[in-house]
N, C-alpha and C positions, 0 to 999 in steps of 0.2 A: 512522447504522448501527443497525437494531435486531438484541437477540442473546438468541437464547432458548436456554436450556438444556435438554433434553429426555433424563430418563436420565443418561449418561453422554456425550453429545454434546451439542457448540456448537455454533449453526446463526448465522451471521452475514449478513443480509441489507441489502444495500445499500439505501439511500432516494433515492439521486440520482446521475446519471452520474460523478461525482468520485470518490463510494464505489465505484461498479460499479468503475472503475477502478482504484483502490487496491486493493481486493478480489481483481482479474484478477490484479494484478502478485504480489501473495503468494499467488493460487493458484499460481502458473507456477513461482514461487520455490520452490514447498513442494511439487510435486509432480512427481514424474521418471518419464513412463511407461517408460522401458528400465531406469533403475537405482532407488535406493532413495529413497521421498519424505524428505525433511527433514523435523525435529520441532522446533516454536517451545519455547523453554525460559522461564518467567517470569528475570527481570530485578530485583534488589531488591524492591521492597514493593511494593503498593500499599494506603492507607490512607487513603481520601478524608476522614479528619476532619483529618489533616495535611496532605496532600499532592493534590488533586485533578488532577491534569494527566494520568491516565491511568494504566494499567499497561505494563510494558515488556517486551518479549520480545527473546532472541537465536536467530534464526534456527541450528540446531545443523548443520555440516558447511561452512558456507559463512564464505567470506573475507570481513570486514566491509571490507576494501579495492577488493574489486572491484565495480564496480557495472553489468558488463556482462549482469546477466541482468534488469534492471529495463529491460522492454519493454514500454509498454501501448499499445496502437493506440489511434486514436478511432474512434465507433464511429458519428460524423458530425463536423461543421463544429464546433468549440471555438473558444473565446479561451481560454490557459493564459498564469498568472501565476507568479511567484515571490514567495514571500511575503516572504523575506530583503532583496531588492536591487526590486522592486516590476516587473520587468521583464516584458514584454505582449506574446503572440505568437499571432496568429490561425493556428490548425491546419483543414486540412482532412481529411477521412475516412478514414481508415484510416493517417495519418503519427504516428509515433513521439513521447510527449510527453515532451518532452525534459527531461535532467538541468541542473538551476543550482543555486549553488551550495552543491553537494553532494546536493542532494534533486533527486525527482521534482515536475516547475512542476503545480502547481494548476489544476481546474477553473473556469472562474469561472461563478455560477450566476446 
């Protein structure tokens, strides 16, 4: 994922259908054309000479219980993995990639 900053905007550009994916599903999340979009909030720290695993955000308004608004179609013919439990499931075009356990199953590239 490359992310440029420009000004006072983040521009997040995907590099591979995985990301394009990942990307879809938190725009969908983060933006509501009838009511009001959501706003990502940082999450403790980030400080990659401690800790390199990334920064964390909480999505603000939304129930971290529910996971019915994580829908990403394909956008062709996939193989999607889980990276927890290693589990292999060949997706065709436009089918839902499904939840295990607990997360969104991975592209395999």
């Amino acid at each position: 994922m490359k992310i440029e900053i420009i000004k006072s905007q983040v521009v997040f550009s995907p590099e591979n259908s995985e990301e394009k994916a990942k990307l879809t599903a938190v725009w969908k999340i983060l933006v509501d054309c009838v009511g009001d979009s959501r706003k990502l909030v940082p999450v403790g720290e980030y400080v990659p000479q401690k800790n390199d695993k990334g920064a964390s955000f909480y999505i603000e308004g939304l129930d971290a219980r529910d996971s019915s608004f994580v829908k990403v179609r394909l956008e062709r013919d996939e193989q999607v993995y889980c990276k927890t439990c290693n589990k292999l499931l060949s997706l065709k075009t436009g089918e839902v990639i499904p939840l295990c356990c607990g997360k969104m199953m991975e592209i395999v590239n």
